[in-house]
DOKOL-961484 format. One record per residue: residue in three letters; z, x, y of N, C-alpha, C in turn. Coordinates in pm, whole numbers, plus 50000, padded with zeros to 5 digits. Layout:
<drenkols>
DRENKOL ALA Z X Y Z X Y Z X Y
...
</drenkols>
This chain:
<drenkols>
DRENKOL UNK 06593 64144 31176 06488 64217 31247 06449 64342 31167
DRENKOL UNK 06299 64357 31147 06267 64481 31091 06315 64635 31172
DRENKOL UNK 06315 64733 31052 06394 64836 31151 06240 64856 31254
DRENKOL UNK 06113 64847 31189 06026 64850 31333 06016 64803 31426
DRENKOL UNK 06051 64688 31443 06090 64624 31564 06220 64657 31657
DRENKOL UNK 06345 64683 31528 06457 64721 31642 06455 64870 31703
DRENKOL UNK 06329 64903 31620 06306 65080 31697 06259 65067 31805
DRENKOL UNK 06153 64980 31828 06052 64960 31897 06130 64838 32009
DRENKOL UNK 06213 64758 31996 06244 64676 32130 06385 64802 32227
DRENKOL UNK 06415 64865 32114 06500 64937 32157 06419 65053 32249
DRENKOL UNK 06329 65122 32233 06256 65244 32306 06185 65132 32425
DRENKOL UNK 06157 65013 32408 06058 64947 32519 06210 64945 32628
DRENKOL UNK 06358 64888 32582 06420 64888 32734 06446 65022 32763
DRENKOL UNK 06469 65087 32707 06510 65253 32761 06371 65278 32843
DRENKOL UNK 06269 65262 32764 06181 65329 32879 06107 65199 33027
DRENKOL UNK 06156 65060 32973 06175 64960 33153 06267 65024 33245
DRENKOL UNK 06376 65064 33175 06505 65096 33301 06464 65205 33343
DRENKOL UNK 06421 65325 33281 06371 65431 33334 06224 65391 33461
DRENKOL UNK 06199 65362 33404 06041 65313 33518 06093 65219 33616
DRENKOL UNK 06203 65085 33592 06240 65023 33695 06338 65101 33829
DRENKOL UNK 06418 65232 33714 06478 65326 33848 06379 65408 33924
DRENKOL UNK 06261 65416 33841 06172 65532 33932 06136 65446 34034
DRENKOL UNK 06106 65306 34019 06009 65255 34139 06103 65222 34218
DRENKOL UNK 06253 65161 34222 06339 65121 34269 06414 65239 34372
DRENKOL UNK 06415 65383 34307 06488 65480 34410 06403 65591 34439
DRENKOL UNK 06292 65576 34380 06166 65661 34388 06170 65855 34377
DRENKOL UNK 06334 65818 34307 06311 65988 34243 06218 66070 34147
DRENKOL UNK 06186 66143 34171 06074 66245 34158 06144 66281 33969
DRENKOL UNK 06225 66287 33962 06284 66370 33865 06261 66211 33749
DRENKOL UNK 06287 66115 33763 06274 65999 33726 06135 65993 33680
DRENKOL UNK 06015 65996 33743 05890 66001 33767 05832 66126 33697
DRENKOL UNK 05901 66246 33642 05910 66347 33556 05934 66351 33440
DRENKOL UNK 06044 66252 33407 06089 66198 33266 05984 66085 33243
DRENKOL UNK 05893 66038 33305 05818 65943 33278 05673 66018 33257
DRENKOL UNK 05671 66075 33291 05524 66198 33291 05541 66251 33131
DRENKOL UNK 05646 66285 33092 05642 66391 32990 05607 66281 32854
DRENKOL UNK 05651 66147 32870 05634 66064 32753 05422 66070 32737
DRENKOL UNK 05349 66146 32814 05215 66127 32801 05158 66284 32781
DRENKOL UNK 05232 66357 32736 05226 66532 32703 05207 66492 32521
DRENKOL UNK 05073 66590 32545 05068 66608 32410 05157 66683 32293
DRENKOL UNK 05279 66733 32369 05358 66785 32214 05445 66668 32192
DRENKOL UNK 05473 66556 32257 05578 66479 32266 05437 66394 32172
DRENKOL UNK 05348 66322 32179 05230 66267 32079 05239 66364 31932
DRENKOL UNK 05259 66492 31965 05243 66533 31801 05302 66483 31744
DRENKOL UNK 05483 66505 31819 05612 66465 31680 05557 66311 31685
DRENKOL UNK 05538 66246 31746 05582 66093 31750 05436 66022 31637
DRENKOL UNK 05329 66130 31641 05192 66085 31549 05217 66187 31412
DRENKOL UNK 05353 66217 31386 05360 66275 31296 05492 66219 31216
DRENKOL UNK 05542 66155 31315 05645 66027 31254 05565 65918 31231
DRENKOL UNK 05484 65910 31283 05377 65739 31199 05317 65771 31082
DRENKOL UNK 05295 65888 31055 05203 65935 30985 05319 65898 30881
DRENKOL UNK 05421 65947 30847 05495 65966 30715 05577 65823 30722
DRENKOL UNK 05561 65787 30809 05635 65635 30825 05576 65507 30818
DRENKOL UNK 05433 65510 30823 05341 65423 30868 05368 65352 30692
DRENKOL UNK 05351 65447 30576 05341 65404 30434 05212 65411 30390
DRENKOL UNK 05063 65438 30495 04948 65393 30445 04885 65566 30488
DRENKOL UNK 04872 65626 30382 04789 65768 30427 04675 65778 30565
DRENKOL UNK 04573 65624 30490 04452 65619 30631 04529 65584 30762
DRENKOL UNK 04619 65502 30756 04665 65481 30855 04743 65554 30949
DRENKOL UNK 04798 65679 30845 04851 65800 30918 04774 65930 30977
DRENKOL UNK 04637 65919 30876 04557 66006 30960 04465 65945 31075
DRENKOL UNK 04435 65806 31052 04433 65720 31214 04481 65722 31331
DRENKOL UNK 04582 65727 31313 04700 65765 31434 04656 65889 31554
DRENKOL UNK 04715 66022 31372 04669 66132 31431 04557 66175 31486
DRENKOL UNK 04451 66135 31416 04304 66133 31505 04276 66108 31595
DRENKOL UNK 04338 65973 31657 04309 65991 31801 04404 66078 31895
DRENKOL UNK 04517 66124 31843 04557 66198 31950 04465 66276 31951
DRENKOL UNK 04397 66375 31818 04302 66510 31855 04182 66516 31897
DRENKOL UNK 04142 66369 31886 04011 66359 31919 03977 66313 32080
DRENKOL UNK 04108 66265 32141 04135 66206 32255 04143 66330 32349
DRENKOL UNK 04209 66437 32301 04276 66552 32336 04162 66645 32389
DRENKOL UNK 04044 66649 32262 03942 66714 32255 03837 66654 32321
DRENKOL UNK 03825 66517 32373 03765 66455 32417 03767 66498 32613
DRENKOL UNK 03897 66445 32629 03962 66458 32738 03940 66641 32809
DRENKOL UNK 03936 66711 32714 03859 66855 32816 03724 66858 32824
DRENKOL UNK 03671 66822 32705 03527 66809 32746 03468 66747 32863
DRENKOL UNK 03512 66609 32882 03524 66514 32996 03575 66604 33120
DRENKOL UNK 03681 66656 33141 03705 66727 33245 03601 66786 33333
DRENKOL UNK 03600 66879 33272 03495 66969 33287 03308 66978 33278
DRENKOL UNK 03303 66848 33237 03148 66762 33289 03181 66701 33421
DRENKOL UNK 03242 66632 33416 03287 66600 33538 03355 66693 33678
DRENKOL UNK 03468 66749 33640 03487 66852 33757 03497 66805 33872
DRENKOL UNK 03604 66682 33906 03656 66626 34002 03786 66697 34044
DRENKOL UNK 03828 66710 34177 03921 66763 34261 04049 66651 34217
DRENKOL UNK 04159 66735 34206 04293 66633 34240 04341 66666 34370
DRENKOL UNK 04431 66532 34347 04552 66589 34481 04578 66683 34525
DRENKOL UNK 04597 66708 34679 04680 66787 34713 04840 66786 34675
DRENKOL UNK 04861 66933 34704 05034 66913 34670 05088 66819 34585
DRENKOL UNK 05063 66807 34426 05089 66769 34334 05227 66829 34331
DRENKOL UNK 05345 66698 34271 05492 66728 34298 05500 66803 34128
DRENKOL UNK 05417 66800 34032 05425 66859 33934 05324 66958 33900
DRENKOL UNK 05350 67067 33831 05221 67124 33773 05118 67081 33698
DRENKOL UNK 05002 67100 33770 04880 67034 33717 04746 67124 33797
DRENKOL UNK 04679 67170 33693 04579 67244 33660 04434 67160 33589
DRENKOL UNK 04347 67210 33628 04217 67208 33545 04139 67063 33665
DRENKOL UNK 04047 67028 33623 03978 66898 33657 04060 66788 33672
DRENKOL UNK 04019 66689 33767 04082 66554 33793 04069 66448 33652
DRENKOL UNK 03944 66426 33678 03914 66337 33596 03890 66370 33445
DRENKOL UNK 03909 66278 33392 03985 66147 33355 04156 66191 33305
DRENKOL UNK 04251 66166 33326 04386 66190 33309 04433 66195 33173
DRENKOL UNK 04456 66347 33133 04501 66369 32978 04641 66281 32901
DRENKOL UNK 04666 66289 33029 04861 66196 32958 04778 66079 32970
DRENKOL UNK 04691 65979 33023 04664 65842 33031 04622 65829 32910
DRENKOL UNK 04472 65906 32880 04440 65877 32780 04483 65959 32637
DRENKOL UNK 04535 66030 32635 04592 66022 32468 04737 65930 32479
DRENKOL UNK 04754 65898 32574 04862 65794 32595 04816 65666 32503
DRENKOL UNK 04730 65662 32593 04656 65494 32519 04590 65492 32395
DRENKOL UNK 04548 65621 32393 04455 65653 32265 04574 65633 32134
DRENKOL UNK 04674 65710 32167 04782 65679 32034 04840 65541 32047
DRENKOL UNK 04867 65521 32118 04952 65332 32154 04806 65238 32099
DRENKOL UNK 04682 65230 32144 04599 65125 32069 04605 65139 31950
DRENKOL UNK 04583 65282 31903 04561 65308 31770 04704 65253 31679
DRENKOL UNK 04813 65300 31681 04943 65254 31662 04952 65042 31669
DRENKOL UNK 04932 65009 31758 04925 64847 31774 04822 64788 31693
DRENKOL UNK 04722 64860 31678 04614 64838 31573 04657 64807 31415
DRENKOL UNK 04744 64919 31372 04823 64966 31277 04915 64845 31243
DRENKOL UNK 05008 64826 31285 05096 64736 31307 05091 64583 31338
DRENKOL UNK 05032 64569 31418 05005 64446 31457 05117 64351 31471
DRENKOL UNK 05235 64401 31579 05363 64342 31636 05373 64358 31746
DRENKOL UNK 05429 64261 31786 05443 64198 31934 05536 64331 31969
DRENKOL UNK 05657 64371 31947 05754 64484 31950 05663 64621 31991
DRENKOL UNK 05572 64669 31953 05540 64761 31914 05428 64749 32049
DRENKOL UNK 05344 64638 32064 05265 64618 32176 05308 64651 32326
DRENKOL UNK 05472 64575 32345 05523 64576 32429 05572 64701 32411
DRENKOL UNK 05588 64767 32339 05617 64939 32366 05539 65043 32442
DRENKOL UNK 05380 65011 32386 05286 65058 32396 05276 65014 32544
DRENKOL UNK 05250 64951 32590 05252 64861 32723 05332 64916 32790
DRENKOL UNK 05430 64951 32788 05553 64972 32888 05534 65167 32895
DRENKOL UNK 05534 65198 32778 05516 65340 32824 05355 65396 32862
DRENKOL UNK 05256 65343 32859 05108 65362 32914 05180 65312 33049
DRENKOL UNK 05203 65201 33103 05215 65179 33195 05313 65297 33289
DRENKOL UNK 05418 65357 33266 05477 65457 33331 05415 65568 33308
DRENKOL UNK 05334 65572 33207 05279 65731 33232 05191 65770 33319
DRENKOL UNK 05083 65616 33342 04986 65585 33427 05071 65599 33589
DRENKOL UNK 05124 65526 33578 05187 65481 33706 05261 65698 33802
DRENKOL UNK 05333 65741 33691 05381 65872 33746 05297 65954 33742
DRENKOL UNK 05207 65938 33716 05093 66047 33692 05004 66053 33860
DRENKOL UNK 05015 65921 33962 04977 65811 34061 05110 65901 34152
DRENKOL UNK 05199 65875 34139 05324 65926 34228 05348 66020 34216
DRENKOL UNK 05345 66112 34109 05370 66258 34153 05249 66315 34185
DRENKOL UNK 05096 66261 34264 04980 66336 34300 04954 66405 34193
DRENKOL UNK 04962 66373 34074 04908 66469 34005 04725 66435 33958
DRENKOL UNK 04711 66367 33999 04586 66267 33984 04593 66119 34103
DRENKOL UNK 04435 66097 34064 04416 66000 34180 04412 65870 34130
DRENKOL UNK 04395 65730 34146 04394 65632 34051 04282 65639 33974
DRENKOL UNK 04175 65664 34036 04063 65651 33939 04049 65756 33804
DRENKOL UNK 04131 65863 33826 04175 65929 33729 04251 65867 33638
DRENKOL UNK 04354 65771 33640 04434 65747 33548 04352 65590 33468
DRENKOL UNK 04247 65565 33599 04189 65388 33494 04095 65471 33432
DRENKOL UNK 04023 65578 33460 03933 65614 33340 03965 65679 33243
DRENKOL UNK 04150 65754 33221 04177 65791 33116 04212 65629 33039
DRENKOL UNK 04213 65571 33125 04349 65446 33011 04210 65428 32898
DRENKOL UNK 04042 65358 32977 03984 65305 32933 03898 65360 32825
DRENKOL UNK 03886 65534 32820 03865 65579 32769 03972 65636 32632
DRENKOL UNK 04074 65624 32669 04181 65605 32573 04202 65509 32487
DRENKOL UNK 04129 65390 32559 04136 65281 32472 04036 65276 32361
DRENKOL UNK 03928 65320 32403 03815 65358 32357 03838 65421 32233
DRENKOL UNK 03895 65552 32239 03912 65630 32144 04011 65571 32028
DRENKOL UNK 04069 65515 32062 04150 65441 32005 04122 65318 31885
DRENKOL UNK 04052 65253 31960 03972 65141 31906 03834 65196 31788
DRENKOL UNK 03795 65294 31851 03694 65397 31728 03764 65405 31636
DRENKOL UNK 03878 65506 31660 03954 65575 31513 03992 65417 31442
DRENKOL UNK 04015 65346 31488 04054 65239 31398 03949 65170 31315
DRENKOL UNK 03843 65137 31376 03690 65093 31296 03664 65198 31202
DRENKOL UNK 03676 65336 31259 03698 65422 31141 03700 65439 30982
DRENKOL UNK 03834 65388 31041 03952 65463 30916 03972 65282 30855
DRENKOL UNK 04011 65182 30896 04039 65055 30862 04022 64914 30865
DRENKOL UNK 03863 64944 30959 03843 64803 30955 03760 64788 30856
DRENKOL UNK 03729 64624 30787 03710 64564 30656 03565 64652 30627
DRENKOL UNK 03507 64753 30709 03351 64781 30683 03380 64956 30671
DRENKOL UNK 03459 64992 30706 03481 65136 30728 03455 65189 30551
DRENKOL UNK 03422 65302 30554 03401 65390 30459 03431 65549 30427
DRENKOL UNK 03399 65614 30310 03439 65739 30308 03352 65824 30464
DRENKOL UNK 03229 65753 30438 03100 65846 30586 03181 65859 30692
DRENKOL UNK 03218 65695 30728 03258 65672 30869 03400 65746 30915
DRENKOL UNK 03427 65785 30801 03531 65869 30845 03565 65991 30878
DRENKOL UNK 03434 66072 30806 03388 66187 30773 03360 66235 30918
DRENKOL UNK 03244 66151 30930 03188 66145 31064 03271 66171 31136
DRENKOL UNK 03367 66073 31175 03443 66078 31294 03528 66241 31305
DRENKOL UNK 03589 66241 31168 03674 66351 31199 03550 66484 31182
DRENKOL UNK 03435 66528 31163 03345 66619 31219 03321 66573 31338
DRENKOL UNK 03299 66488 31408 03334 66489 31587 03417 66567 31625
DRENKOL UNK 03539 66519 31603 03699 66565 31631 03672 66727 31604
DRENKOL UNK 03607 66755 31544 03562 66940 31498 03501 66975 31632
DRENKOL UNK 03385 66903 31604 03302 66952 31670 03288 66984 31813
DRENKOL UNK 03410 66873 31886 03417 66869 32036 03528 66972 32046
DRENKOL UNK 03597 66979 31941 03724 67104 31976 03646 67241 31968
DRENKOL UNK 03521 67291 31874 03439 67422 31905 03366 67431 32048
DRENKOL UNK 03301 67285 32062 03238 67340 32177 03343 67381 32324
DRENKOL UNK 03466 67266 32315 03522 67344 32419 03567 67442 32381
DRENKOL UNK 03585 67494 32278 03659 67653 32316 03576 67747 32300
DRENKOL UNK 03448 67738 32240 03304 67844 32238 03271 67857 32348
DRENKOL UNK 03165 67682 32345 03063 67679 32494 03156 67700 32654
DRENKOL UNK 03244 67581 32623 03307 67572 32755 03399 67649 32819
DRENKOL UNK 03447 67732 32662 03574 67857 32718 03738 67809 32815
DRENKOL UNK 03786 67702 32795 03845 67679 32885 03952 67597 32811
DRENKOL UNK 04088 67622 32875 04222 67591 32836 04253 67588 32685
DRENKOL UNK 04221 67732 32677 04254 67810 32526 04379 67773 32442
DRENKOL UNK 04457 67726 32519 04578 67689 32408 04572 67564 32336
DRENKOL UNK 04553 67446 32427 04554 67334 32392 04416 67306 32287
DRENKOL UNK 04340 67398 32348 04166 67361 32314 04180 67426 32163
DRENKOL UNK 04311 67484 32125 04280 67590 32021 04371 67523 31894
DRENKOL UNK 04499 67452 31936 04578 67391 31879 04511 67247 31841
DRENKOL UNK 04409 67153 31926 04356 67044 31838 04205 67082 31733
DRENKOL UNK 04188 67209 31820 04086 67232 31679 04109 67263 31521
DRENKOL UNK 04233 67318 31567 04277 67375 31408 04348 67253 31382
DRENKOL UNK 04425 67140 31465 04437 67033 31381 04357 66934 31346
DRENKOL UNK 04234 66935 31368 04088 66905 31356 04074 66922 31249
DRENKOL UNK 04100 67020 31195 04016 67074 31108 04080 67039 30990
DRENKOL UNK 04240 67048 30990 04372 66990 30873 04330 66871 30828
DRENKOL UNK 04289 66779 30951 04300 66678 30898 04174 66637 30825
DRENKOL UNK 04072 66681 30857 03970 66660 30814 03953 66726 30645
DRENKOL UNK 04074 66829 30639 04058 66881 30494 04156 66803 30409
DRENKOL UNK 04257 66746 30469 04366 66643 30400 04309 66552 30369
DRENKOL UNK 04215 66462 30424 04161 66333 30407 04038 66381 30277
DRENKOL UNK 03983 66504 30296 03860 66538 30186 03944 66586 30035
DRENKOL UNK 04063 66661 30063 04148 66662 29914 04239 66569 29853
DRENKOL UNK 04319 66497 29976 04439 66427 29947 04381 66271 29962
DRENKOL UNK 04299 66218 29980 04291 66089 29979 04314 65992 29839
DRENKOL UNK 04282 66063 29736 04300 66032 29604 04456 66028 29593
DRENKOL UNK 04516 66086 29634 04638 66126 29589 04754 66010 29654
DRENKOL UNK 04745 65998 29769 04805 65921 29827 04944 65983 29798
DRENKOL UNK 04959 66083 29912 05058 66164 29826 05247 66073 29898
DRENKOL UNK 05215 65972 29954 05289 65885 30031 05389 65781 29954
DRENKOL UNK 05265 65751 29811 05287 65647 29753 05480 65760 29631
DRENKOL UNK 05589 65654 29601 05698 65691 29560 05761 65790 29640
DRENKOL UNK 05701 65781 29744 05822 65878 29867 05926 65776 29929
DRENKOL UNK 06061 65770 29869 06185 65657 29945 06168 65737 30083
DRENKOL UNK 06260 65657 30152 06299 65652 30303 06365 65844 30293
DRENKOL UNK 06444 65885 30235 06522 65987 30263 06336 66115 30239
DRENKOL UNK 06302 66090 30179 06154 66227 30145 06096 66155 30272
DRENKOL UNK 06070 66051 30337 05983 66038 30451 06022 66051 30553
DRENKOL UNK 06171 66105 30627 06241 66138 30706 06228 66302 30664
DRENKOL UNK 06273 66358 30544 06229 66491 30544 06154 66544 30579
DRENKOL UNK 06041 66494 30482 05848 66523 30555 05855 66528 30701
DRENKOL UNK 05892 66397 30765 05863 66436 30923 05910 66579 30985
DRENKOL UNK 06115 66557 30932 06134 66645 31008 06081 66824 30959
DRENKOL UNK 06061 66834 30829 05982 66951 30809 05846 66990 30898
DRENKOL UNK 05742 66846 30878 05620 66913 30926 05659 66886 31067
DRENKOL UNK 05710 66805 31173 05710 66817 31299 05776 66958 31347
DRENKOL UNK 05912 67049 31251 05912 67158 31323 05846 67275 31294
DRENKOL UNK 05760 67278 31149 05655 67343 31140 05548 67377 31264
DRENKOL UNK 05512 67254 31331 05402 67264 31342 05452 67269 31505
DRENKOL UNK 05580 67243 31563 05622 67297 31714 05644 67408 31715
DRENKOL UNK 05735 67490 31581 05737 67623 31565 05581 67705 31624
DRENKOL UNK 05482 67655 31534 05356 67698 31507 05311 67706 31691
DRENKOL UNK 05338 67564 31774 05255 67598 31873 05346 67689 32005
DRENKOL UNK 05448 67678 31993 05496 67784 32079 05544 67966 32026
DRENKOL UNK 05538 67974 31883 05506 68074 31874 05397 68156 31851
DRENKOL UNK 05300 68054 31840 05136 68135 31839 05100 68114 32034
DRENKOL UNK 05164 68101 32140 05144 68045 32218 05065 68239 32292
DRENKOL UNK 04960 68229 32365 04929 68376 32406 04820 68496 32259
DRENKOL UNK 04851 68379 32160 04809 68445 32069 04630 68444 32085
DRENKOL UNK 04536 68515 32037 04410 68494 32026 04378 68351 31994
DRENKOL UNK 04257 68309 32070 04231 68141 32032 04177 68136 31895
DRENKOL UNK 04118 68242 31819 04090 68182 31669 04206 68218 31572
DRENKOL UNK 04301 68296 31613 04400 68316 31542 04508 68215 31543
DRENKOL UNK 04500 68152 31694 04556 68007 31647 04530 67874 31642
DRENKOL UNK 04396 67923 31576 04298 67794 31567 04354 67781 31414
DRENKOL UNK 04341 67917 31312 04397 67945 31195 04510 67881 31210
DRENKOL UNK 04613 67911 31269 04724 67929 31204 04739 67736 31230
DRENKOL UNK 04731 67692 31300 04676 67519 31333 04630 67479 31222
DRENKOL UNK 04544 67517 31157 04482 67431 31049 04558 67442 30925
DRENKOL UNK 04596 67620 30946 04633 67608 30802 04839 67554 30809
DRENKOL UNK 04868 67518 30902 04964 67501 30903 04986 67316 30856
DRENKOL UNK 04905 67287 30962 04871 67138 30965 04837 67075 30784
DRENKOL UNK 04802 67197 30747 04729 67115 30590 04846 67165 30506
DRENKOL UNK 04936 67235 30515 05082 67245 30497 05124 67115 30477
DRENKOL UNK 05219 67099 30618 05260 66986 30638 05221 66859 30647
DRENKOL UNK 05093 66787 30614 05051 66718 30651 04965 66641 30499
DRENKOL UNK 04947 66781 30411 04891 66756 30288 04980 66784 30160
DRENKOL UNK 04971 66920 30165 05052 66974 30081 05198 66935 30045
DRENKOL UNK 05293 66941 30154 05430 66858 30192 05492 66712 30111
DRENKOL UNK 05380 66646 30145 05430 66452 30080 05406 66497 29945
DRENKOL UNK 05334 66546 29877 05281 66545 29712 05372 66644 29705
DRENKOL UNK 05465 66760 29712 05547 66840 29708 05705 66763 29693
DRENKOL UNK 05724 66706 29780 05831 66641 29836 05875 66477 29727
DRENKOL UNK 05725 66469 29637 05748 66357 29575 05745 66390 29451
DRENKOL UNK 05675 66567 29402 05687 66601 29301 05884 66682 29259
DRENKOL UNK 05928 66703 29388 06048 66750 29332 06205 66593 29383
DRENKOL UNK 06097 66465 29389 06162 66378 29305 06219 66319 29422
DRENKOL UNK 06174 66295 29582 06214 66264 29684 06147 66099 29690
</drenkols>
């Protein structure tokens, strides 16, 4: 068995038994551990382990794109919309109903990822954790159903873009360009025009912006290619605590100061890092 598959059949039963105890004894705390697998810092590390693991640069800034573009998508959407949630939500939850942020960058990274891959292992992963994130998002009132089918579908959506993108047989340098100046562009207007949920809105713009400068310097480089297994376990774990460092200690900080420190951190780890890591022989 490939180690992707035994990663991947292994995380699909841990996270059945978890979802089969939530529905089975209907603890809240259960239904909490199932919520958090659809939080966007738990998507960074995990789109920042595909990224250095995936082996294919486009395919790693694929990934990541739809989390930011899903992310950036998903407030804009909010807030056109401006639907009421639940009462007495058993978790904290703020801002607009619709469409559900854990649903869809949920789905948005899992299509994009199954896209990538193209294994049964990896499907049924994707499957099993959309499905509990959807499902607790439903039981702890934190949203209504129609909140969580228009994040999935719109998640899917986003998903299925970044991939025509970045890798299907017609995609090009434009189509990529394009996409990731979207991914810009929807992260300024919410935090200019729309002014609203400054942290999050401030952290995918500046990774908006990384990636969009990694793919315009580093695509030549393929800075991926002669990195063994031990430099692509480094890379992760360097840039994933870079860039958690980055969002809870810029956390309160001014939104363009950590729009900066986002981008330029992101093009750190994300660019700079693999061609570093392969020049001192990893």
């Amino acid at each position: 068995m490939r180690f992707t598959d035994l990663l991947a059949v292994t995380g699909s039963l841990l996270v059945l038994v978890l979802l089969l105890a939530a529905l089975f004894t209907g603890s809240v705390d259960y239904w909490v551990y199932l919520t958090k697998l659809g939080e966007e810092e738990f998507y960074l590390i995990m789109g920042v382990f595909v990224y250095f693991f995936t082996g294919d640069f486009l395919s790693g800034l694929l990934v990541l794109s739809s989390i930011v573009l899903s992310g950036s998508l998903n407030v804009f959407l909010k807030y056109l919309f401006n639907t009421p949630r639940p009462v007495n939500p058993l978790v904290e939850a703020s801002g607009p109903g619709f469409p559900s942020g854990h649903v869809q960058v949920s789905s948005s990274f899992w299509s994009s990822v199954i896209l990538v891959y193209r294994r049964m292992s990896v499907l049924f992963l994707g499957l099993i954790i959309v499905t509990g994130v959807s499902l607790s998002r439903v039981f702890l009132r934190a949203h209504f159903a129609v909140d969580v089918v228009g994040g999935l579908f719109l998640g899917l959506i986003t998903g299925a873009l970044c991939y025509f993108a970045f890798k299907s047989p017609g995609s090009r340098f434009v189509s990529r360009v394009v996409l990731l100046l979207f991914s810009v562009f929807t992260g300024v207007y919410d935090l200019l025009v729309l002014g609203v949920e400054f942290e999050a809105v401030s952290a995918l713009l500046g990774l908006s912006v990384s990636l969009l400068a990694c793919y315009l310097l580093f695509r030549f480089f393929e800075g991926f290619k002669g990195l063994g297994l031990t430099g692509r376990f480094t890379g992760f774990v360097l840039a994933s605590t870079l860039l958690v460092l980055v969002h809870y200690a810029s956390t309160g900080f001014h939104p363009l100061v950590r729009v900066s420190l986002f981008a330029s951190t992101g093009f750190i780890a994300l660019g700079v890092l693999p061609l570093l890591l392969r020049r001192l022989g990893f």
